[in-house]
MIVEXMAR-212985 format. One record per residue (C-alpha): x negated, y, z. Coordinates in steps of 0.2 Angstrom, whole numbers, plus 5000, padded with zeros to 4 digits. Example, Ala and Ser with C-alpha at 12.3 -4.5 7.8 and 13.67 -1.06 7.14 Angstrom:
493849785039;493249955036;
REM end
This chain:
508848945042;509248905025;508648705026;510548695035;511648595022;512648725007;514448705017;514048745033;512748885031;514048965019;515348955035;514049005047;513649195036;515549195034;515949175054;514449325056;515349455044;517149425046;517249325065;517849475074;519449505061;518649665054;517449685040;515649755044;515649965044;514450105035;513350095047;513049915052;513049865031;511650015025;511150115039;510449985053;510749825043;509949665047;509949605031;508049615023;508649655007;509649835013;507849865025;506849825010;507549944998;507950075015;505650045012;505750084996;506750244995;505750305010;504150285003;504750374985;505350514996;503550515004;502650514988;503350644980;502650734999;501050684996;500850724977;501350914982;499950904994;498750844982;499051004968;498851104981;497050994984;496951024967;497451194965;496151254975;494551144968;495151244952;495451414956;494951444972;495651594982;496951604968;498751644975;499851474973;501351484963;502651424974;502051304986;500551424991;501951544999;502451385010;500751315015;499651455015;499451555029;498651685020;499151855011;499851834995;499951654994;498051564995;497651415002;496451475014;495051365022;495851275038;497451245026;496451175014;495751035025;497351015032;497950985014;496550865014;497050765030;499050765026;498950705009;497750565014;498950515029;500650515018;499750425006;498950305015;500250265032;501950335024;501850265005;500550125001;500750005016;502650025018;503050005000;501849844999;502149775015;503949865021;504749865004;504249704994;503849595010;505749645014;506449594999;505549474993;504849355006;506549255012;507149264992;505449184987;505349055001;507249005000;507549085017;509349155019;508349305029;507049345040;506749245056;506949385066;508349505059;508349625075;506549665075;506549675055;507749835058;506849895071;505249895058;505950015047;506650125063;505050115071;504350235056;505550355059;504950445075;503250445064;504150545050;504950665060;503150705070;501950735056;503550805046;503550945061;501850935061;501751065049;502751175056;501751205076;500751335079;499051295072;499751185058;499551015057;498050905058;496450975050;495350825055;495250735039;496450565040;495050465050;495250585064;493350595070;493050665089;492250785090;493350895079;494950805083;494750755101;494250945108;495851045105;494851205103;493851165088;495251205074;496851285072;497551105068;496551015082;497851085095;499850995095;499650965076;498150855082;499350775095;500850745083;499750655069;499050545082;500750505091;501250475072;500050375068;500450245081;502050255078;501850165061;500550055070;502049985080;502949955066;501749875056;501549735070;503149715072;503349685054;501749565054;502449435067;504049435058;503249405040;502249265049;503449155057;504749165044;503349125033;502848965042;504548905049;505748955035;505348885020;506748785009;506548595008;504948564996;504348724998;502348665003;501148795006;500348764991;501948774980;502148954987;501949114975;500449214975;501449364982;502049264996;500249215000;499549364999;500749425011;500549315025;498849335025;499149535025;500249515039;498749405047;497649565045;498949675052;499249575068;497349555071;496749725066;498149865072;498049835090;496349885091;496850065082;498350075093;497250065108;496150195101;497450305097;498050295116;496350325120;496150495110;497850555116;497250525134;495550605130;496650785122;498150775135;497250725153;495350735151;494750575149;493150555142;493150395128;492650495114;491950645120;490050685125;489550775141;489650965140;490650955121;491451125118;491951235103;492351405098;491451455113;492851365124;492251275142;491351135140;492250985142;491850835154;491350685145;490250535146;491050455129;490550425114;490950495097;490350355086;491550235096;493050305087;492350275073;491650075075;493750065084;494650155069;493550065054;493849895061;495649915059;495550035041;494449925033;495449775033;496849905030;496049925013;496449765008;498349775017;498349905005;498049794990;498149604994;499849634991;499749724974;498349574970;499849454974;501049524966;500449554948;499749384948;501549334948;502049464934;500349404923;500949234923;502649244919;502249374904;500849274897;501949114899;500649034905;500148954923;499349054932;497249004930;496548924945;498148934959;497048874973;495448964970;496749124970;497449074986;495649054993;494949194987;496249314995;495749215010;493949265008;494149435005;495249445020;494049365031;492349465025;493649605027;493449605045;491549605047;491049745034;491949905044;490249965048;489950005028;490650175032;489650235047;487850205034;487450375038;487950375056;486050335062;486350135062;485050025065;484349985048;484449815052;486249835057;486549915042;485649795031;486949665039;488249765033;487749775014;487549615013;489149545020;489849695010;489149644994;489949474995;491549524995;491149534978;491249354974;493249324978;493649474968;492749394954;493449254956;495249334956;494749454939;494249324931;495549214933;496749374929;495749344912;495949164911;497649184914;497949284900;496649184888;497749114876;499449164881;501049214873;500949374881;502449494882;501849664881;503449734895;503349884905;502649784922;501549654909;500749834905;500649894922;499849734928;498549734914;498049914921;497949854936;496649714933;495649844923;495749964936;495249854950;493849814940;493250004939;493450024957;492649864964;491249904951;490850074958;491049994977;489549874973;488450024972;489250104987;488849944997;486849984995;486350105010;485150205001;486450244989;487550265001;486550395009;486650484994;488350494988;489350465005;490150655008;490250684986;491350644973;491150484971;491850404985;493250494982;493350404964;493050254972;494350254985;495650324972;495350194958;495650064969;496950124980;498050244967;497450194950;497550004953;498849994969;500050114961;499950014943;500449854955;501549944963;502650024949;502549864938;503349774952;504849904954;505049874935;504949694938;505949654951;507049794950;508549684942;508449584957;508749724968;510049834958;510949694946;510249814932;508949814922;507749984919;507550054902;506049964895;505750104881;505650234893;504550154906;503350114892;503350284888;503050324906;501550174907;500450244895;500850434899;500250394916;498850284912;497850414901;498150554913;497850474930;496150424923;495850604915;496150644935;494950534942;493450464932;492650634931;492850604948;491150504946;490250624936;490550774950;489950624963;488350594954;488050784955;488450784972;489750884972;490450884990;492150824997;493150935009;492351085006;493551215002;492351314991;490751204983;490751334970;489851454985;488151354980;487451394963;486951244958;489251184958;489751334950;489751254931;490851104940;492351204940;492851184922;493051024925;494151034941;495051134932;495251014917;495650874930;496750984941;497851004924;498250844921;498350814938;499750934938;500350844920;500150674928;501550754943;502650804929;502950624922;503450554935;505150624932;505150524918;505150354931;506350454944;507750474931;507550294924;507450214940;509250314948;510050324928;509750134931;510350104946;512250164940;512250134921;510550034917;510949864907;511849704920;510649554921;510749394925;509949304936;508549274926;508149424913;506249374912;506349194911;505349164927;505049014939;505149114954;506249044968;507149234970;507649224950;508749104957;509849184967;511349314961;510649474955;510949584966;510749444980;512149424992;512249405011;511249245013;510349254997;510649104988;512649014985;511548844984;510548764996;508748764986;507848624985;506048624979;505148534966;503648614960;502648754960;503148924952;501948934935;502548804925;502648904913;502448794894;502748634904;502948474890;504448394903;505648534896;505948594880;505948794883;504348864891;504948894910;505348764923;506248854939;505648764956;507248714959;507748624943;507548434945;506248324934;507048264919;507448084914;507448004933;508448034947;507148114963;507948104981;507748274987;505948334995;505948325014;505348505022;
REM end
């Protein structure tokens, strides 16, 4: 733990790497390292890898709203099962389904929780590493046999899951009811909780390194908004997974050995025999919601955190309302647990049941008011540095604002009802979840990206990239809203077979375009962000200028993080403090004019 004393920690890491007479190989250094910083970025370069995966699978989403039955250039030869390249119907919902799944359990939640709660939870607390180093590798291996499943997925007879990526019985439990309901069915599952295992494993860890770890004067309430925001996402995660791990158990027993948790009495498809049952459908889905509505918000809490820390430090301001922040996360996490059943409206429920629903659905509301506003109020006033992640944060915030906008109406079940299998959830799910978590997300690999390589990323060029990618990620999905308020439906292969779509396709086709544009400038990220890595600008320790404990430590950090024992003496936004004469004040830098005996943990 790092609150052992400078000398003997440093003769303690030293005795680890060089006690044996030899120096640590390839392998135990980059390949199955215990270090969080190596896993971290092992995360990070996974997930990049993944969503270059599940970009493809959205053009060819895309392609196909556009011009459908067109032969795909390219990719249609190596997805379509069809003549001549088209995307025909049951690869089109498996296009669907796979894209959802890499996005959802292969790039956001390991690049929030895997990648940045690597790297940045021991560096932000004063920890020399996690408190379990063995089961942090084990984390990141545990995602392996999960990308090598669905990977292969795609390659069984059948093709891969064509379920959609909540995986509702009847479709995915009888293995007669689609070409991908058969192995491609099993592998997604057997994926699926694969990266549940993972994600627990990575919970506890977060958790008690967390709670047991932190340097000397690091209190709870002098801890960054990123590291609050993961612990309470790891809270989710421990709570929440098990109950979708059991479920997916439960669905591999009822496709492998006949059991009967999800299936009704005589279900059968495709004229197959009836199946033995006694189950219920709608269990599945009150099992599987429970756990992927509080993975919503283990899908943003972090991103929430994280640009709260990036707003403050280029505003040069404290960060508005610090506890009301940390409660509010708090709240949203908690009302996260309870509002699962927002999704099944249109299941049958019980109107009062539902009413109950909306209600506690509505007010989560309140905390994400409470955190937009005090984005705002943040802001209000300051000597804002317009950087690359300042700008990504800012879109962020207004993106957020979009998306939680348009989830107020969706709390109401008669509109609900109304716009539940259109457009508009669509919108909804991605301006959150893309629009605002991806903004979070690539501000932060800007952000923290001299921590992590010792080089900074070209700031010209990722503001080039910003604004590129802003317009056309919105030209991609606010129309979105205006085909939802049509009710133009999801996962149908071809709306346009109903008259009263056809004028739609001009613009899907307008949206598939930039779609396809919005792809395209990525490459302007990729190429900063490996360019950087070998030739961007050194940086010190502290290119922004920031409070943060981890701005502390060398850049890149090296094995124990930090070459002094840190000891705490504020929080990390005193940012324009009167004590000092320039407009940051590190935690670790002692009050002026007085000698202060150090904190006690």
């Amino acid at each position: 733990m790092s609150t052992v004393p400078y000398d003997h920690q440093h003769e303690a890491h030293g005795h680890a790497a060089h006690g044996h007479g030899h120096s640590p190989s390839f392998l135990s250094t980059y390949v199955f390292s215990l270090d969080h910083k190596i896993i971290g970025l092992q995360f990070l370069f996974s997930t990049l890898i993944w969503f270059i995966v599940g970009g493809m699978l959205a053009l060819g989403v895309r392609w196909q709203l556009a011009w459908p039955w067109s032969p795909m250039p390219i990719i249609g030869n190596l997805v379509g099962h069809a003549e001549g390249g088209q995307i025909p119907p049951e690869t089109y919902t498996m296009l669907v389904t796979m894209h959802a799944t890499v996005m959802i359990f292969f790039v956001i939640i390991p690049v929030l929780a895997g990648a940045f709660g690597n790297f940045l939870i021991p560096l932000m607390i004063g920890a020399d590493d996690m408190a379990f180093p063995t089961l942090n590798m084990l984390s990141y291996w545990f995602m392996w046999p999960a990308f090598m499943v669905i990977g292969a997925s795609f390659f069984v007879e059948g093709g891969a899951a064509q379920s959609g990526w909540t995986s509702y019985p009847p479709l995915s439990a009888l293995t007669t009811a689609a070409p991908g309901s058969g192995t491609g069915q099993t592998l997604w599952l057997i994926g699926v909780t694969f990266v549940g295992v993972s994600s627990m494993m990575g919970s506890v860890n977060y958790m008690t390194t967390i709670i047991q770890m932190r340097a000397p004067g690091m209190t709870m309430f002098r801890l960054p908004m990123t590291i609050w925001a993961m612990f309470i996402t790891a809270t989710l995660q421990a709570f929440a997974l098990p109950v979708l791990t059991a479920a997916g158990f439960m669905q591999v027993t009822d496709r492998l050995i006949g059991t009967g948790f999800f299936l009704a009495d005589g279900a059968t498809a495709n004229n197959a025999a009836a199946q033995a049952g006694g189950g219920q459908p709608l269990l599945w889905q009150h099992l599987f919601w429970f756990y992927s509505h509080p993975a919503v918000y283990i899908m943003i809490l972090p991103a929430m955190g994280m640009v709260s820390d990036m707003l403050s430090c280029f505003s040069r301001k404290p960060l508005f309302g610090y506890k009301p922040m940390v409660y509010s996360i708090a709240g949203i996490a908690g009302l996260g647990f309870i509002v699962w059943g927002h999704h099944m409206f249109v299941s049958g429920m019980n109107p009062a049941l539902g009413l109950t629903f909306m209600v506690s659905t509505m007010m989560i509301a309140l905390p994400s008011a409470i955190k937009t506003f005090n984005w705002l109020g943040t802001m209000w006033g300051g000597k804002i540095q317009f950087t690359t992640p300042m700008l990504f944060s800012i879109a962020f915030v207004s993106m957020f604002i979009i998306g939680g906008l348009s989830g107020i109406f969706m709390a109401a079940t008669p509109v609900d009802i109304f716009i539940h299998d259109t457009y508009y959830i669509v919108a909804h799910f991605h301006y959150v979840l893309f629009t605002g978590t991806a903004m979070a997300v690539l501000g932060a690999i800007y952000f923290w990206f001299p921590k992590m390589f010792g080089r900074m990323m070209n700031d010209s060029w990722g503001k080039v990239h910003f604004f590129l990618t802003f317009v056309l990620m919105n030209c991609v999905f606010f129309p979105m809203h205006i085909l939802g308020m049509r009710g133009f439906p999801r996962r149908l292969a071809d709306p346009y077979h109903y008259d009263t779509f056809r004028d739609l396709m001009p613009l899907n086709q307008f949206m598939s375009w930039c779609a396809f544009m919005l792809v395209g400038v990525q490459i302007i990220f990729v190429i900063n962000f490996f360019w950087s890595i070998f030739f961007g600008p050194r940086a010190g320790r502290n290119p922004w200028h920031a409070n943060g404990l981890e701005w502390q430590a060398p850049s890149p950090p090296g094995h124990g993080n930090f070459d002094f024992q840190p000891v705490i003496y504020r929080g990390p936004y005193e940012y324009g403090s009167p004590e000092v004469d320039v407009d940051y004040y590190p935690q670790t830098q002692p009050p002026t004019g007085r000698d202060v005996p150090p904190p006690k943990h």
